[in-house]
N, C-alpha and C positions, 0 to 999 in steps of 0.2 A: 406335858399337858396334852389331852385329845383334842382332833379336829374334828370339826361338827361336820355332819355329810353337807350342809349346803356350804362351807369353805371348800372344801374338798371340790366339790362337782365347779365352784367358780375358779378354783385354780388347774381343773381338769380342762376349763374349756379356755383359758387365760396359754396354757401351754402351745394347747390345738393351733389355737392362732398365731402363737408366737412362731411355732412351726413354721406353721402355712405360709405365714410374709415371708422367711428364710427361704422358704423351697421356691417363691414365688421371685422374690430377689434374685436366687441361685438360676432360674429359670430366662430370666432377664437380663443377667448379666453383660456390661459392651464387652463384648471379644475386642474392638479395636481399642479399647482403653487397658486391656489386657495385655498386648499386643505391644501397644507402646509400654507400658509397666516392665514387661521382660524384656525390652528392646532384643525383639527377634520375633521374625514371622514364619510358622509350621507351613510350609508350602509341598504338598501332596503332588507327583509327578512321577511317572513311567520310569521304568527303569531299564527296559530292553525294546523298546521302540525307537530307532534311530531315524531319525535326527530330531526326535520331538523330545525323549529323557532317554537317553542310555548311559554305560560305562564306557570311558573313555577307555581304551586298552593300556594305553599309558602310563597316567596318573591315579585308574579305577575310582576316578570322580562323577557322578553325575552330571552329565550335561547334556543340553540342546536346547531347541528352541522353545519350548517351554520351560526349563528351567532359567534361562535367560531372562523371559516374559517375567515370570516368578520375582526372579532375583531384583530387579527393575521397579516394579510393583513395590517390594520392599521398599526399596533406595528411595520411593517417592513418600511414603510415608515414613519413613525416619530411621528406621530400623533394620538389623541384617535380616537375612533367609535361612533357616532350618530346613535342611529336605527330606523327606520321607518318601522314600520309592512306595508306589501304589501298583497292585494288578489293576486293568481296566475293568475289573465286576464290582473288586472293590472300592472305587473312588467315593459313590455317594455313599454307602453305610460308614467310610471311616471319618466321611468330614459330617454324617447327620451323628456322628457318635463325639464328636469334638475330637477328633483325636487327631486332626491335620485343621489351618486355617483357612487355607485356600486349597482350591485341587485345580491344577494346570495341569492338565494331563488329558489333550486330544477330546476336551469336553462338547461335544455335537450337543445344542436344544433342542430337547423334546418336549410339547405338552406333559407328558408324561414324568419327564426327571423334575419338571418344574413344580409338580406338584410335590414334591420329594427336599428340592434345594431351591438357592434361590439362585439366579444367574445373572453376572455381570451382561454390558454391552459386549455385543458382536466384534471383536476383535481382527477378525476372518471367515472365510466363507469357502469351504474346497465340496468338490463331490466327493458320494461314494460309489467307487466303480468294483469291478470285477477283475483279476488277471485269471488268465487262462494261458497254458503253454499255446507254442508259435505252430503245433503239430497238430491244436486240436480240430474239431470240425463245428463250434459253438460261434457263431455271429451274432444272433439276436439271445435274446431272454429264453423267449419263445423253446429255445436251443436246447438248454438248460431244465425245461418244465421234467422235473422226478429223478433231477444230478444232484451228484453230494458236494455240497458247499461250506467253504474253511471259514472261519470267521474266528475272532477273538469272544469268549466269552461276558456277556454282559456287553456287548459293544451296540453302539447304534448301524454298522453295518450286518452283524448280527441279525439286527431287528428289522431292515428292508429287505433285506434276503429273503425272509420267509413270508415278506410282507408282497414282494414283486414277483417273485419266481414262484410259479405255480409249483405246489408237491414237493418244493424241493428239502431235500433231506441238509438240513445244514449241520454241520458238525463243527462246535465249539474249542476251541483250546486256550489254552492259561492266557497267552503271549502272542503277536502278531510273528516273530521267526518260528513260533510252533506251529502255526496254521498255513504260513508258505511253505513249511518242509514236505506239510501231507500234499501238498499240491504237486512239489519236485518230485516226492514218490511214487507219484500218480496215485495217493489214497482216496483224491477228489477230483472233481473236474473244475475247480470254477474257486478264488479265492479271495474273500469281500471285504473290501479296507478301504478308508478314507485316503484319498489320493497324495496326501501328505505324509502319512504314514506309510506306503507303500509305495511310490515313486520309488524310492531306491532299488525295489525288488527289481522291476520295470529296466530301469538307468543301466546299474551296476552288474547285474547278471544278463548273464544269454539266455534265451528260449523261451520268453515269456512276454505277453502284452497288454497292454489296458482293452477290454474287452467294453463296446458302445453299443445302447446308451447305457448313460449313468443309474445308477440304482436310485439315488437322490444326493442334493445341493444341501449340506447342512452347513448352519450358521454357529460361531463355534465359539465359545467365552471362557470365563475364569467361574470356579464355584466357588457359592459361599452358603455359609448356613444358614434357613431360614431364623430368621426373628432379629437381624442383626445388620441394620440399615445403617449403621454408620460405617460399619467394615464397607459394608457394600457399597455406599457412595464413597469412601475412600477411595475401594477398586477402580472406581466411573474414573474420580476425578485424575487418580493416577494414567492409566488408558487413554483418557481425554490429552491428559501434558505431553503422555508418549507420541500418540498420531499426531501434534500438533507439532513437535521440534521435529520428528522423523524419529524419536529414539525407536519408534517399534518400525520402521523402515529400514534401520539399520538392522535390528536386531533379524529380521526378514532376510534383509540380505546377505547378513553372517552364514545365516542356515542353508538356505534358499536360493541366493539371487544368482548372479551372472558368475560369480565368480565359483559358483560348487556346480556338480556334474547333473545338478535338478535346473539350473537356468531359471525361475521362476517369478514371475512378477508378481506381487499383490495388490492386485487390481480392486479387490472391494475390500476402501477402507474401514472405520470404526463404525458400525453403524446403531442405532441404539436399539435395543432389545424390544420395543413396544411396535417395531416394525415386522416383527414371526409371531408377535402372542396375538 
């Protein structure tokens, strides 16, 4: 039997709709109810930045101090940890594309990535500085104005580099041991790394030193994806229980503290995020 054109046109726009609430559901969705349903959490973290995500030589495991962070975060919300090694360019398009849950991985707040993601509370707080070998003739900035400078790409030292240092020509690579290599080759004069990630260059090898002042003081969190406020106050409240027992005091001085070759205190604790927007 035929359909008359006006059934036809109301089951034409009966579909549309149907659609539309699916795409608009889909669009909506709690990741953290998700999250809990697979009992396991995608946690997005470096994978040749040591001591913050690399391979252990070992066991060819990922670890460090943000993997730990990570792992933790899970353990308070209910669930294990999944890790996905990330480059630092990639961290926000793989977590705006859902393809990781969280990204711990050396995350500095920017006005800028904020418009992009959403960001837990300030967990820590390190500068970005500069190394420069022990041989060169660079003191100030100033020094520096039209030198070529290593940075990781897609990095927020990346982004003060070019923002402090007049003319300077910064030169980008995948991975933070790629960008100190050009420095020991002497490809560059000057190599811009968040003090936590670079410390070890500093510590562990000869001829090289944290070059003053700092480029900038960044405040540094857990990512999450916009539109997804339960994960996110998850995050808080998970972060909240850690500074509160010491579990991220401990996990600080796993990495960090007096007992490894960085000595390091964590002097500014959890602070909340509506204190840098």
């Amino acid at each position: 039997m035929g359909m008359s054109s006006g059934n036809s046109r109301f089951l034409a726009k009966a579909a549309a709709v149907t659609i539309g609430l699916w795409l608009c559901g889909t669009a909506h969705a709690d990741r953290l109810a998700d999250i809990k349903s697979r009992g396991s959490l995608t946690c997005g973290t470096l994978s040749t930045n040591q001591p913050m995500g690399y391979q252990d030589p070992k066991t060819r495991e990922i670890v460090g101090f943000d993997v730990d962070t990570c792992a933790a975060i899970a353990k308070h919300i209910g669930v294990k940890m999944e890790h996905k090694p990330v480059s630092v360019e990639a961290r926000i398009p793989e977590l705006a594309l859902g393809r990781v849950d969280l990204i711990a991985a050396a995350l500095g707040y920017t006005p800028e990535r904020a418009k992009q993601i959403a960001f837990s509370d300030i967990h820590y707080q390190i500068p970005i500085k500069l190394i420069v070998a022990d041989d060169s003739a660079f003191k100030t900035l100033d020094d520096l104005k039209g030198k070529k400078i290593s940075a990781s790409k897609g990095s927020t030292p990346e982004q003060f580099a070019r923002q402090k240092i007049a003319n300077a020509d910064v030169v980008t690579f995948q991975d933070s041991p790629s960008a100190f290599l050009a420095l020991q080759q002497h490809k560059v004069d000057a190599f811009a790394i968040s003090y936590l990630s670079g410390v070890r260059y500093v510590t562990e090898g000869a001829g090289f030193h944290w070059m003053a002042p700092d480029l900038h003081w960044e405040p540094t969190g857990i990512g999450v994806k916009k539109g997804e406020p339960a994960l996110l106050k998850a995050v808080n409240d998970a972060l909240a229980q850690m500074d509160k027992t010491g579990e991220m005091d401990a996990i600080w001085d796993k990495w960090f503290g007096p007992q490894t070759p960085y000595k390091l205190v964590r002097e500014k604790k959890l602070t909340p995020l509506s204190a840098f927007q």
